[in-house]
C-alpha positions in Angstrom: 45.5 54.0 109.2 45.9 51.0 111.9 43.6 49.2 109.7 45.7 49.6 106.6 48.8 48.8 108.7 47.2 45.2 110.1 46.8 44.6 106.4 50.1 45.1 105.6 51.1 42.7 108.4 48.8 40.2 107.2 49.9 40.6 103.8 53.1 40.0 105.0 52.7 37.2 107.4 50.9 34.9 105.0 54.0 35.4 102.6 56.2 34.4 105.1 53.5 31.9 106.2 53.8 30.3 102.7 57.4 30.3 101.9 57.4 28.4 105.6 55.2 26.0 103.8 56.7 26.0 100.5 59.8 24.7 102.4 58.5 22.5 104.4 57.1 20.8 101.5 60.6 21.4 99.3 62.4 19.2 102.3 59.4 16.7 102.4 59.5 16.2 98.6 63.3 15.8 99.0 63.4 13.3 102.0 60.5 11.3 100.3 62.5 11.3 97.0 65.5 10.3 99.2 63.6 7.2 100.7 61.9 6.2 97.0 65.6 6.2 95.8 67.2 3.8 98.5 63.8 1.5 98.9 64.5 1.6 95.2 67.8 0.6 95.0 67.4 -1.9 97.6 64.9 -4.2 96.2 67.3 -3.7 93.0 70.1 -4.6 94.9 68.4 -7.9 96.7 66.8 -9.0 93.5 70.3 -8.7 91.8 71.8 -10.3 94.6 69.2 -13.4 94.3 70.0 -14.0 90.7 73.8 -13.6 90.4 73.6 -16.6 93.4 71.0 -18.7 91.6 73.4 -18.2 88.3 76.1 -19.4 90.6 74.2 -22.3 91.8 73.1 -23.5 88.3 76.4 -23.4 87.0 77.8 -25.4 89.8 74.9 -27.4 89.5 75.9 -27.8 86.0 80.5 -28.8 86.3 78.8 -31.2 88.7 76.3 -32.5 86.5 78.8 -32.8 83.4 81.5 -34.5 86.1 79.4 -37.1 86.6 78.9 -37.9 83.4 82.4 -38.1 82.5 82.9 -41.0 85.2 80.0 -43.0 83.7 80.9 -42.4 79.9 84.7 -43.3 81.7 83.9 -45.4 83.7 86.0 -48.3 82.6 89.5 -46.5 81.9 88.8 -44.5 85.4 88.9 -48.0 86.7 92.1 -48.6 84.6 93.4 -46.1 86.2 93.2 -46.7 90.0 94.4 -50.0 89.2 97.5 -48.9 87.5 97.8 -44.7 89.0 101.3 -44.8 87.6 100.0 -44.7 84.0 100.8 -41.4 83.3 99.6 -41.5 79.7 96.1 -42.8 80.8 96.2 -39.7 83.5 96.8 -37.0 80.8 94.9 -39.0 78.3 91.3 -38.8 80.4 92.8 -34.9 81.6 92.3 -33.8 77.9 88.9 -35.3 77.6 87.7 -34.2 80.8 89.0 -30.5 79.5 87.2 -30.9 76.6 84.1 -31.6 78.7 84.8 -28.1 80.8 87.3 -26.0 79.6 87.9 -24.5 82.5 89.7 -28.0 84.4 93.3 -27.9 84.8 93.5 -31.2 86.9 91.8 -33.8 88.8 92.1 -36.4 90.9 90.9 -39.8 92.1 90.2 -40.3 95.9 89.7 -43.2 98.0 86.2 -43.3 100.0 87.3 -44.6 102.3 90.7 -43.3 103.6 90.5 -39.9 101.9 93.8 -40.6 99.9 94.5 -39.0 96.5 95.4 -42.0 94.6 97.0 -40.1 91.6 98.5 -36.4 90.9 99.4 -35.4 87.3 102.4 -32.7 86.5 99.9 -30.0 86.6 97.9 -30.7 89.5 100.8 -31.1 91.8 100.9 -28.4 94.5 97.4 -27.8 94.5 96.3 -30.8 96.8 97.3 -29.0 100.1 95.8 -29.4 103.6 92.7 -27.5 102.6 92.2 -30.0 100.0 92.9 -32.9 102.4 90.2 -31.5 105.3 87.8 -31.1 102.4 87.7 -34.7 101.8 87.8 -35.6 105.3 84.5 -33.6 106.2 82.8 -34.9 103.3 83.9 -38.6 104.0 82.0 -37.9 107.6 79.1 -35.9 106.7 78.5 -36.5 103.2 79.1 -32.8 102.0 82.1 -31.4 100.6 82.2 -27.3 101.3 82.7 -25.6 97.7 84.9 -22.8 98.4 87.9 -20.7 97.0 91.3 -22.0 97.8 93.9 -19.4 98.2 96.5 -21.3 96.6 99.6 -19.4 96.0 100.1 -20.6 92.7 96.3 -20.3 91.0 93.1 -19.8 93.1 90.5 -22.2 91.9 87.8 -23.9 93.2 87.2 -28.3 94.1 84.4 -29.8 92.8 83.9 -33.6 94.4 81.7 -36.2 92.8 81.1 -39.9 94.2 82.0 -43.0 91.4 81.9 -46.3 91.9 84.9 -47.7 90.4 86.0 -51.6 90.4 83.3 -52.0 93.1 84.7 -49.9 95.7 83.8 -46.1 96.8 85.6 -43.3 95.1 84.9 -39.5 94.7 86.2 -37.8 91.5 88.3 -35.0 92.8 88.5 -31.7 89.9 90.0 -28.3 90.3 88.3 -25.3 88.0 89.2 -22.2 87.2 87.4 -18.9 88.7 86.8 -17.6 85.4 83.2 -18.7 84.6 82.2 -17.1 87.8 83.8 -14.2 87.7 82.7 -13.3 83.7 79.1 -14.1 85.3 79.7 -11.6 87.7 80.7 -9.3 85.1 77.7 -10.3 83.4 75.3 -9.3 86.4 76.7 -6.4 87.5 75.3 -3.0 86.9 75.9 0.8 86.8 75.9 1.4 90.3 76.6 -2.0 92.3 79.1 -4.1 93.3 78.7 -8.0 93.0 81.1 -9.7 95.8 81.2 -13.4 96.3 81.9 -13.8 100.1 82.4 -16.5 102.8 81.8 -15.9 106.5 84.9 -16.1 108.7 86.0 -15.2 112.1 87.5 -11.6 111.1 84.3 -10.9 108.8 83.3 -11.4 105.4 86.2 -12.8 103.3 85.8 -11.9 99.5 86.5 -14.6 97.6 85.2 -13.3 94.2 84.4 -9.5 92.5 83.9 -9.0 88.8 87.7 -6.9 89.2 88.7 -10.1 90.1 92.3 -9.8 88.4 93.1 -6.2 89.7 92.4 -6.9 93.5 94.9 -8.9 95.2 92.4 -10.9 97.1 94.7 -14.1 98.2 97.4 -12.7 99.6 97.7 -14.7 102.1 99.7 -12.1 104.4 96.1 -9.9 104.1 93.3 -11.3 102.9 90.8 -8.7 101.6 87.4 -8.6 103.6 83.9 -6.4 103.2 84.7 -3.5 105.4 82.1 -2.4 107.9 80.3 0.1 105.9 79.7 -1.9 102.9 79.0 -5.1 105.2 76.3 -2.6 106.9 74.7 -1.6 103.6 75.4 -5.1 101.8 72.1 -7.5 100.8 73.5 -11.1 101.0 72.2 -14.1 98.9 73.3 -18.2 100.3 74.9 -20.4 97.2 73.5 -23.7 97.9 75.5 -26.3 98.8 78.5 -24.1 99.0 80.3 -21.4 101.9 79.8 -18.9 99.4 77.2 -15.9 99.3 76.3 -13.0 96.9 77.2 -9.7 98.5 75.3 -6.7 96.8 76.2 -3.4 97.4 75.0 0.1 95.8 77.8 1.9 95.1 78.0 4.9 97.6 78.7 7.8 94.9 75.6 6.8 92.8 73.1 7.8 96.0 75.4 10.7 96.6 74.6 11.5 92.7 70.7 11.4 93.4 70.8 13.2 96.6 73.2 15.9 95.0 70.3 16.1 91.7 67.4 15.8 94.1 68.5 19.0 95.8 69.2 21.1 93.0 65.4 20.1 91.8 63.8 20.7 95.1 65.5 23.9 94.8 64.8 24.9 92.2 61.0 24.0 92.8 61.0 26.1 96.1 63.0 29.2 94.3 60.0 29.1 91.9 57.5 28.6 94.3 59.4 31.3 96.6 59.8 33.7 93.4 55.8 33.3 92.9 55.2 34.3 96.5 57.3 37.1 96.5 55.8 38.2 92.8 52.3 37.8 94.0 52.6 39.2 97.1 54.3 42.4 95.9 51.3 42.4 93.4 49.1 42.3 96.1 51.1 44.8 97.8 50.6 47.1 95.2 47.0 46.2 94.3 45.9 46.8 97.8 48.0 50.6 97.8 46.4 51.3 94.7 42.7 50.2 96.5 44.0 52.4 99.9 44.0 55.6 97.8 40.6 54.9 96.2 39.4 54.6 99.1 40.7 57.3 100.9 39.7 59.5 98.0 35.8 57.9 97.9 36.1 58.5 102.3 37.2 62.2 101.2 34.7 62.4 98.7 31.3 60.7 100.4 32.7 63.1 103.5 32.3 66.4 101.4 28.9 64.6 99.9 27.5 64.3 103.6 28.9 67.9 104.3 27.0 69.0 101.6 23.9 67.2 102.2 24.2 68.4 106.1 24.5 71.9 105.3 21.6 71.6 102.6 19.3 69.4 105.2 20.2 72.6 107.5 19.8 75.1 105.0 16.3 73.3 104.2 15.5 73.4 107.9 16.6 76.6 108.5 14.8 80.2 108.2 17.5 82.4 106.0 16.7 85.4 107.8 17.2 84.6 112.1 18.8 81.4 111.7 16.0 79.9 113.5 14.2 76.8 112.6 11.8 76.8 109.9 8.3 76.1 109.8 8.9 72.4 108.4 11.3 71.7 111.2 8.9 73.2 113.4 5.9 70.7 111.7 8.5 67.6 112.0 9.6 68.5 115.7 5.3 69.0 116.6 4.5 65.6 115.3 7.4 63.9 116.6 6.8 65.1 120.1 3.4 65.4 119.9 3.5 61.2 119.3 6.1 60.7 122.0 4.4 62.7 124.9 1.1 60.1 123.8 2.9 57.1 124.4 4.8 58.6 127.6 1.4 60.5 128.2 3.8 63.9 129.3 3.2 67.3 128.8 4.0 68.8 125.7 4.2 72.8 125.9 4.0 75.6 122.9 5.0 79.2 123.1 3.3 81.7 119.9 5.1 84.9 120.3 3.7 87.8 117.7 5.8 91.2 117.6 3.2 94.1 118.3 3.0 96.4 115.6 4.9 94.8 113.2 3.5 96.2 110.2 4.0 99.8 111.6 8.1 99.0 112.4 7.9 98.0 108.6 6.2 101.0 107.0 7.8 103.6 109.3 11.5 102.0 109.3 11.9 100.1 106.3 12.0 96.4 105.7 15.9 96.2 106.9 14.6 98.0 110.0 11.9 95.3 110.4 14.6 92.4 109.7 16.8 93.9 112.1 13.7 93.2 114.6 13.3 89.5 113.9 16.8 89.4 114.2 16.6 90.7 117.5 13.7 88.9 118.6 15.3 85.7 118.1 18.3 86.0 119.1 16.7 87.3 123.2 14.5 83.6 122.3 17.9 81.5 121.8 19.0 83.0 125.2 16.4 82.7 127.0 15.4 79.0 125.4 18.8 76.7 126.7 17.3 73.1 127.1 18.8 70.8 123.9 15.2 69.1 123.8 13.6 72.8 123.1 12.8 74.0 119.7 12.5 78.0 118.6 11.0 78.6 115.0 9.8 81.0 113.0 6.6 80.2 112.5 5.3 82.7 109.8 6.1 86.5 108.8 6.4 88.0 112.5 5.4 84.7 114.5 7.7 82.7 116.7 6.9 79.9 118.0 8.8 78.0 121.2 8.3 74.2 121.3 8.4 72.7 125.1 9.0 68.7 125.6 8.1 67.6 128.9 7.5 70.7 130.2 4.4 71.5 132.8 2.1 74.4 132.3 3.4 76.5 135.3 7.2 76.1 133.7 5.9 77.1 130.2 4.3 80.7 131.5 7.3 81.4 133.6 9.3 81.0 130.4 7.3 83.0 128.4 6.7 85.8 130.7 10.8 85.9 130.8 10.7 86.0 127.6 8.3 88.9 127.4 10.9 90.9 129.9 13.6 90.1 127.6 12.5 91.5 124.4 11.2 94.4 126.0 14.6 95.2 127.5 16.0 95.5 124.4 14.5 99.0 124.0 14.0 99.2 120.5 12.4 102.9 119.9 9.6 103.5 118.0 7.2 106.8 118.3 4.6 105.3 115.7 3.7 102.5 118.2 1.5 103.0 121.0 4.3 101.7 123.6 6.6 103.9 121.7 8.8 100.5 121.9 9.2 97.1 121.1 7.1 94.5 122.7 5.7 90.8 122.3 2.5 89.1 122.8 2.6 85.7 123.6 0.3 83.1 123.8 1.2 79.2 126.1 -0.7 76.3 125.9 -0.1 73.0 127.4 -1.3 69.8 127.7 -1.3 66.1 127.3 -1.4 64.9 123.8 -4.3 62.8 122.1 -2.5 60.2 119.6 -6.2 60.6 118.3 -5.7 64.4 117.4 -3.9 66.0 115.0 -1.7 68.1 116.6 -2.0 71.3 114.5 -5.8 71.5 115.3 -5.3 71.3 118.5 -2.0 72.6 120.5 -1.7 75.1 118.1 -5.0 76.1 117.5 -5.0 76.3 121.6 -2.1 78.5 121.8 -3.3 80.7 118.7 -6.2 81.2 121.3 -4.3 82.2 124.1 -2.4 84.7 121.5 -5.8 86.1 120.5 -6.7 87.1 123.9 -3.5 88.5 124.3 -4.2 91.2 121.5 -7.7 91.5 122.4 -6.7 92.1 126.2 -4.1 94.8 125.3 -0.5 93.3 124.1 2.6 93.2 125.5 1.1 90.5 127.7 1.5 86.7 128.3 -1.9 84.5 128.4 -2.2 80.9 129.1 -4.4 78.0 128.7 -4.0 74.6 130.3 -6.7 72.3 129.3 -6.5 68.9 131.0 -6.6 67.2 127.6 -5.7 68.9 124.2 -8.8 68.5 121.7 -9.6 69.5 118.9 -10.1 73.2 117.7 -14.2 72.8 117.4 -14.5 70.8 120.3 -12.7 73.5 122.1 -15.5 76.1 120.6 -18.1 74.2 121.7 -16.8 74.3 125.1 -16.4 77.8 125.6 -19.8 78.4 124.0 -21.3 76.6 126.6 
């Protein structure tokens, strides 16, 4: 039963074992889908980020390009105009064909080179030249560049583009304000499920946005608070320079979207290790059951192969086993001779045999009955399983009212004492008889011992030597023990021979 309880454990302990695996594996599938998803999204994200800011660049490239051409196809009325800056109807006149260039002007302006004066406001474009304006031109006048960025103007936010013209012979820049509305549709253009397009510019308190595709809903130039990437998105934000400009691409994947995936990836790693879980438990109650159902097989073939070897005991017994005085038979009594016979050879010991013949036998027969003369064996062999208490001793019937004593490793001298005390013994029984000449029961009993010959048979020569012994023992009288002790056992004619001689 401990057996079938280790198996139980071990049944159980792999289960357990595998369900620890199955969710290991159920939070490594998740973690590695978790890390796909953001690697994912973030090569989305700088990719998107790369292209909304080369869109930016080429349409800034572009009002710059188509500026420029407006002061050479111009050239002569812009030089008209700085000569005379107080002909309004020139001013509007070029306005309207510069709009029709880029719809999205509202004003420009002419500057001088070099003092960095604005030489001419129309109606519209008043209020929007403000110190931002005025630094602008000042930086590019000393380094060349002039920084495209936002202005938070309170009345319109809008953006300065500045191109150089040569105009009467003399350095000027064309000064132009545009609307935010190209960039902003592009940024609604760009944008996709799950991102946020920002365009930002680096200041001291962070990153200022300056552009979102919800351009009209956020307030973003208020200029009590200005609106800036908080730390979180700045953290998780891939940025993207605009050339020649302050301005960057800010893209950002919108927070809810990953908590979406991780929220989806969960319920199908779940649901993998609940199926995987739901297997185990299935198979292992299967196994469960299987290995019950193979326990009471078992048990009942262990029951039944023990009543099979019961039954082949008791027959081997019964087969070795004279019915009548429970002794030995004669083929356990062969088996036993040749065995020891073989084993005193090698070990070159003494090997010993008792023959013991009841005296009269025939007579206790004829005169008592057979159950009279069955009582006798009976007797007889029960006084020889007293008498005979070595383990390594055999007592047989050796044929109708012969006995027979086999002796292991036992001298010659041992051998006669036991047979005499065996002698003594059945004659103390005092079994009565007037027909025999004792008027009781007696034994005669012939011992021989010796070394055994591996060469010789043994049953033509121990017992053959004994059956001698036995002979004498009739012939001298009965009742009587005789022994012979050869110093080698031969065989049965060689042993004639010799007493011829």
């Amino acid at each position: 039963m401990k057996s079938l309880t280790f198996n139980d454990r071990s049944l159980h302990l792999g289960a357990v074992t595998l369900m620890v695996l199955a969710s290991t594996i159920a939070a490594l599938v998740y973690q590695q889908d978790i890390h796909l998803y953001q690697t994912q999204q973030r090569q989305q994200t700088q990719i998107l980020a790369r292209n909304t800011a080369a869109s930016i660049d080429y349409t800034l490239s572009r009002h710059a390009t188509v500026l420029r051409a407006f002061a050479s196809d111009h050239h002569q009325a812009l030089t008209e105009l700085v000569r005379a800056p107080e002909n309004t109807a020139l001013q509007h006149d070029l306005r309207k064909r510069l709009q029709r260039y880029m719809p999205g002007l509202f004003g420009f302006s002419i500057v001088d080179g070099r003092t960095g004066r604005f030489i001419l406001q129309d109606d519209l474009f008043e209020g929007f030249i403000d110190q931002v304006c005025v630094s602008d031109i000042r930086k590019l006048i000393e380094t060349g560049r002039h920084p495209v960025r936002v202005h938070p103007n309170p009345i319109r936010y809008h953006y300065d583009l500045v191109v150089p013209a040569q105009l009467g012979g003399k350095p000027y820049y064309l000064f132009a304000s545009y609307t935010l509305t190209p960039f902003i549709t592009l940024l609604k253009n760009h944008q996709i499920p799950g991102h946020s397009l920002y365009i930002v510019r680096r200041s001291p308190q962070g990153w200022l946005i300056e552009m979102t595709a919800d351009h009209d809903r956020l307030n973003l130039f208020n200029a009590h608070k200005p609106v800036f990437l908080s730390p979180d998105l700045t953290a998780e934000a891939v940025f993207a320079p605009i050339p020649g400009t302050l301005w960057q691409v800010a893209s950002v994947v919108d927070r809810q979207r990953l908590i979406d995936f991780k929220r989806k990836s969960a319920v199908h790693v779940l649901a993998f290790w609940g199926f995987i879980t739901l297997t185990i438990v299935v198979l292992t109650l299967m196994l469960q059951q299987r290995l019950r159902q193979i326990r009471r097989q078992q048990l009942q073939l262990n029951e039944a192969l023990r009543a099979l070897q019961e039954k082949s005991d008791q027959l081997a017994l019964q087969a070795k086993t004279d019915g009548l005085t429970g002794l030995a038979n004669r083929r356990a009594f062969d088996e036993a001779l040749r065995r020891e016979w073989y084993r005193g050879a090698r070990n070159q010991t003494p090997l010993s045999l008792i023959m013991i013949d009841i005296d009269h036998f025939k007579r206790w027969n004829d005169t008592l009955g057979h159950l009279a003369g069955d009582d006798i064996l009976r007797s007889v062999a029960a006084t020889l399983r007293q008498q005979v208490k070595r383990q390594t001793d055999l007592v047989a019937r050796y044929g109708g009212e012969e006995l027979a004593v086999l002796l292991p490793e036992t001298p010659h001298d041992a051998a006669c004492a036991l047979a005499e005390r065996i002698r003594q013994a059945v004659e103390a029984l005092d079994k009565k008889n007037v027909t025999v000449p004792n008027g009781h029961l007696t034994v005669s009993i012939g011992v021989c011992t010796c070394i055994p010959d591996p060469d010789l048979p043994p049953d033509t020569t121990l017992i053959a030597c004994a059956d001698e012994a036995l002979y004498r023992t009739k012939e001298g009288g009965r009742n009587r023990v005789e022994c012979n002790h050869p110093p080698k056992c031969q065989d049965a004619e060689q042993s004639s021979t010799a007493q011829s001689e």
